[in-house]
C-alpha distance (Angstrom), angle and dihedral (degrees) to the residues before:
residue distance angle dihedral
X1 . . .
X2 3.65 . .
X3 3.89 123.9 .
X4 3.66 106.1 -121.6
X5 4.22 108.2 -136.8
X6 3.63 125.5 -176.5
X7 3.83 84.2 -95.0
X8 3.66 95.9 57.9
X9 4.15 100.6 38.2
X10 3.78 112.9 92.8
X11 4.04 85.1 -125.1
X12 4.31 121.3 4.4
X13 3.67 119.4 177.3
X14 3.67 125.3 -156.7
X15 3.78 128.1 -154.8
X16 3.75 94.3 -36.7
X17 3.92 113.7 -157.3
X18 3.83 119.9 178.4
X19 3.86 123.3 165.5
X20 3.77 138.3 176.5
X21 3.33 137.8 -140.8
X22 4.20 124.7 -3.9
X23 3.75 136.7 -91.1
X24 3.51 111.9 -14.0
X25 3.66 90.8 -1.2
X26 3.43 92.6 57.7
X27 4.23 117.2 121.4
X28 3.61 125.5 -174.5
X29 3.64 100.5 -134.4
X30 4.04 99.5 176.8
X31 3.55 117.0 15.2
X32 3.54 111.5 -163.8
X33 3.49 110.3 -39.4
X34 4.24 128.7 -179.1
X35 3.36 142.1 162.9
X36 3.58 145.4 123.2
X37 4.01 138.7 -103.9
X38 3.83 113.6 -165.8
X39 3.50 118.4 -149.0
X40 3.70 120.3 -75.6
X41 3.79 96.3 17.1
X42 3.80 125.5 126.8
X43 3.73 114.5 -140.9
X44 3.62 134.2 -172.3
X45 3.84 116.9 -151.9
X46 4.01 107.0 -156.6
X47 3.69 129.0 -178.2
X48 4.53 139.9 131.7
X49 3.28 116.8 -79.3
X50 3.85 105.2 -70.0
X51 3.91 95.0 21.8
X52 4.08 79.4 126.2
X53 3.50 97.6 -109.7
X54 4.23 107.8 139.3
X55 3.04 86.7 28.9
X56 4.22 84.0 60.6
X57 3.81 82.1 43.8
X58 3.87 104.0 54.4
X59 3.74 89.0 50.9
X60 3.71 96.9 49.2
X61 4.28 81.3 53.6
X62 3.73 85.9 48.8
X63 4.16 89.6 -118.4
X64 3.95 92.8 130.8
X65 4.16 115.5 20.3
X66 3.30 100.6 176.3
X67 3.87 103.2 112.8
X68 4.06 137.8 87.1
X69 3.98 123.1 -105.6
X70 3.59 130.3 54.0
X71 3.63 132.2 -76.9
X72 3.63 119.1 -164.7
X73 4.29 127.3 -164.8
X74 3.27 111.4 -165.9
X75 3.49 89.6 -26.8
X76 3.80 104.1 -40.6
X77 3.42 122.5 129.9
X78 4.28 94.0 -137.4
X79 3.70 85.8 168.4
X80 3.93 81.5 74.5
X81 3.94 88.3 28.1
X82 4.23 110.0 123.5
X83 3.68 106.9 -135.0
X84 3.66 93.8 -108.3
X85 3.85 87.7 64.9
X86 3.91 92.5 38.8
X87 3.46 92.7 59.8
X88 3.98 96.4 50.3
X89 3.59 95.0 49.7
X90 3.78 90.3 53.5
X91 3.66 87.8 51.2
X92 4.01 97.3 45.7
X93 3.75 96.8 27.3
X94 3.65 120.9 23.6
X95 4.10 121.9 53.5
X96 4.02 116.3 -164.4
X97 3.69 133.8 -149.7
X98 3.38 123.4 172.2
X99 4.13 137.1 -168.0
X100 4.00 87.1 -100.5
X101 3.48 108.4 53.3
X102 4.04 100.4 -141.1
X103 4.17 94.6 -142.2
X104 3.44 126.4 -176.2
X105 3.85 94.3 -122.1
X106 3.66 97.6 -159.5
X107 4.42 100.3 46.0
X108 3.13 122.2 74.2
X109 4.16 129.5 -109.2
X110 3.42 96.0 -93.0
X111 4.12 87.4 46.9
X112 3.52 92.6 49.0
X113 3.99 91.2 51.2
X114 3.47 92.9 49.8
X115 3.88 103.5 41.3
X116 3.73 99.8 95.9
X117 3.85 95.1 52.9
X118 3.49 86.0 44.2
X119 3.90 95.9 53.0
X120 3.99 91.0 41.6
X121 3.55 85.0 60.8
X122 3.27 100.0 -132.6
X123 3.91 110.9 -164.5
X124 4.23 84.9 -146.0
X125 3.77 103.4 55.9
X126 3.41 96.1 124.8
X127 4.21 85.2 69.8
X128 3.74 89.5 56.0
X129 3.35 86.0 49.8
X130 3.71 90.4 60.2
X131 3.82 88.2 48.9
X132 3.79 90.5 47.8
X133 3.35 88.8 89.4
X134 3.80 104.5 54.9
X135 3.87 93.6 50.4
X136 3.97 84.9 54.4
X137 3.91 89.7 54.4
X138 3.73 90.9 40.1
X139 4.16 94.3 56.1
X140 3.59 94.4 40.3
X141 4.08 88.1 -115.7
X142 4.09 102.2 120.1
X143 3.56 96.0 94.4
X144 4.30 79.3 59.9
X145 3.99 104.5 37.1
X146 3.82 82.0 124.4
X147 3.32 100.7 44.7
X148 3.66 133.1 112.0
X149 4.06 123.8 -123.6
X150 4.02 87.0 -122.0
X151 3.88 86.7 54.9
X152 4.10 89.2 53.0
X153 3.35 137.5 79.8
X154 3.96 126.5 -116.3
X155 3.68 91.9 -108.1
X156 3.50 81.1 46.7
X157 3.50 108.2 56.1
X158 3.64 84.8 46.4
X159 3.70 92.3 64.9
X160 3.59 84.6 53.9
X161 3.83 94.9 58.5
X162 3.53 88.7 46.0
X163 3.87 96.4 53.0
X164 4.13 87.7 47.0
X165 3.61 85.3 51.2
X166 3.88 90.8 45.8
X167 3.71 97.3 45.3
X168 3.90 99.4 72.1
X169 3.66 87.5 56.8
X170 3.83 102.5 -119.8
X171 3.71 133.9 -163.5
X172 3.93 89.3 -148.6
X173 3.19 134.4 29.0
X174 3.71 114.7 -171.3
X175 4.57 110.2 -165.8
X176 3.72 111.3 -169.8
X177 4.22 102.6 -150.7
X178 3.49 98.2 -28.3
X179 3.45 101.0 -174.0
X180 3.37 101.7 33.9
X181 3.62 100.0 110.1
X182 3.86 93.8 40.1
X183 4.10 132.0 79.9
X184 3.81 124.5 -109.6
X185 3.44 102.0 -93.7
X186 4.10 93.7 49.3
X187 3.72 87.0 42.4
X188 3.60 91.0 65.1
X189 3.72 101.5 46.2
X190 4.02 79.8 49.5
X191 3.80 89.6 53.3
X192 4.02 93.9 40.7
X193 4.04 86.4 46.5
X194 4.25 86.5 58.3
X195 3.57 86.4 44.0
X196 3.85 99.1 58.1
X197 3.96 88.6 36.6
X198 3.88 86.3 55.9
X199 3.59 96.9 44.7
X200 3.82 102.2 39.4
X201 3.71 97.3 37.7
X202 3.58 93.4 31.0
X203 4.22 91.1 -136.9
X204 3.64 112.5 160.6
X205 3.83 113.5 -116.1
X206 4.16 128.7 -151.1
X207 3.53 105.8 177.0
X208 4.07 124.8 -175.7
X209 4.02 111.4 -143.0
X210 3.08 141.1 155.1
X211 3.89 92.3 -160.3
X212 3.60 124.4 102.3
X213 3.55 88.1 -152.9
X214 3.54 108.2 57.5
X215 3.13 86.5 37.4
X216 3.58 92.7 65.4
X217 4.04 92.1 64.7
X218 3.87 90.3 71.6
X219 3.73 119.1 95.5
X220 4.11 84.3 -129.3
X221 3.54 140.0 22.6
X222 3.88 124.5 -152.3
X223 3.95 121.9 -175.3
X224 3.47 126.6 -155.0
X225 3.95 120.7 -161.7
X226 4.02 121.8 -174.4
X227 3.90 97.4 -12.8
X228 4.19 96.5 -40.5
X229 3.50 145.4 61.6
X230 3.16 130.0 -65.9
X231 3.70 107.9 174.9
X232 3.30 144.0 -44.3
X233 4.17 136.6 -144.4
X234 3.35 148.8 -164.5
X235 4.11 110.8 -124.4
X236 3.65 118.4 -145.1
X237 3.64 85.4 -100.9
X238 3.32 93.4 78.5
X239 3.57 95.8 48.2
């Protein structure tokens, strides 16, 4: 079996330290945090409110970079990263969705999906075109390509920032509370939805929750707990 290094893993993080604020105002937000995600594994990172864990997200995704330790993507140093670079591995590499599913209220599903390959300007958006509609059968959502976010559900709109995610064919995607804003029964078809995307397009998942639940769909669990780790387990997913 091979060792997994932080320049195998899909995402390795290396003594993590993030604070905020100065002097006496100064809080250690992550405080030394590592561990590493092999490739094709969906992980949920749990912790109370505060434990530091988006905040461990957005600088895995390269949103905030001010921190010390090392952060590799698929091998990359992007602690070391220039900006430049940053930004095109997020837009090649890494897909986002987050609790609030930043719509475009007035385009259409389909629109929406498409939007960031159509502001990358990518010269071959007529192939994601193609692909457009296989995400659409994937999430459920082809019955609504020409639907409007006001005319969706939550769950449903979430499926929609899943499939934009999806459509740029990430290694990673990285979902900050993804059900947060929705009720148990969509939560679960959310949670089943990044199961089947994992599985079937083998994309490596870290997911922030705070639910036990969702949670539970991921093939480990890891729990931070003041700024480090607490534990981490395999679910019975992995089994």
């Amino acid at each position: 079996m091979t060792t997994l290094t932080n320049e195998t893993a899909a995402i390795a993080v290396q003594d993590i330290k993030k604070s905020f604020g100065k002097n006496e105002a100064k809080t250690d937000v992550l405080q030394g945090v590592s561990f590493q995600i092999p490739k094709g594994e969906f992980v949920s990172l749990m912790g109370a409110s505060g434990s530091g864990k988006s905040t461990l997200l957005y600088l895995i995704g390269g949103l905030d970079r001010n921190y010390t330790g090392d952060i590799y993507i698929n091998g990359s140093n992007i602690s070391k990263m220039k900006e430049r670079d940053m930004t095109r591995l997020r837009l090649d590499t890494v897909g986002f969705v987050f609790q609030f599913y930043n719509l475009v209220q007035n385009l259409s599903v389909e629109d929406n999906i498409m939007l960031p390959i159509v502001m990358s300007k990518k010269k071959n958006t007529a192939e994601y075109r193609k692909k457009l509609d296989e995400i659409l059968e994937i999430t459920g959502l082809t019955a609504k390509r020409k639907s409007k976010p006001g005319q969706l559900s939550g769950g449903q709109q979430q499926r929609v920032a899943i499939a934009r995610a999806v459509l740029a064919n990430p290694e990673i995607i990285l979902a900050d509370e993804p059900t947060g804003n929705l009720d148990q029964k969509a939560g679960n078809e959310i949670m089943e939805l990044f199961r089947r995307v994992n599985k079937e397009k083998g994309i490596t998942i870290l997911m922030v929750t705070h639910s036990p639940q969702s949670a539970a769909y991921a093939d480990r669990v890891i729990v931070l707990e003041n700024g480090k780790m607490k534990e981490e387990t395999r679910t019975e997913q992995a089994v």
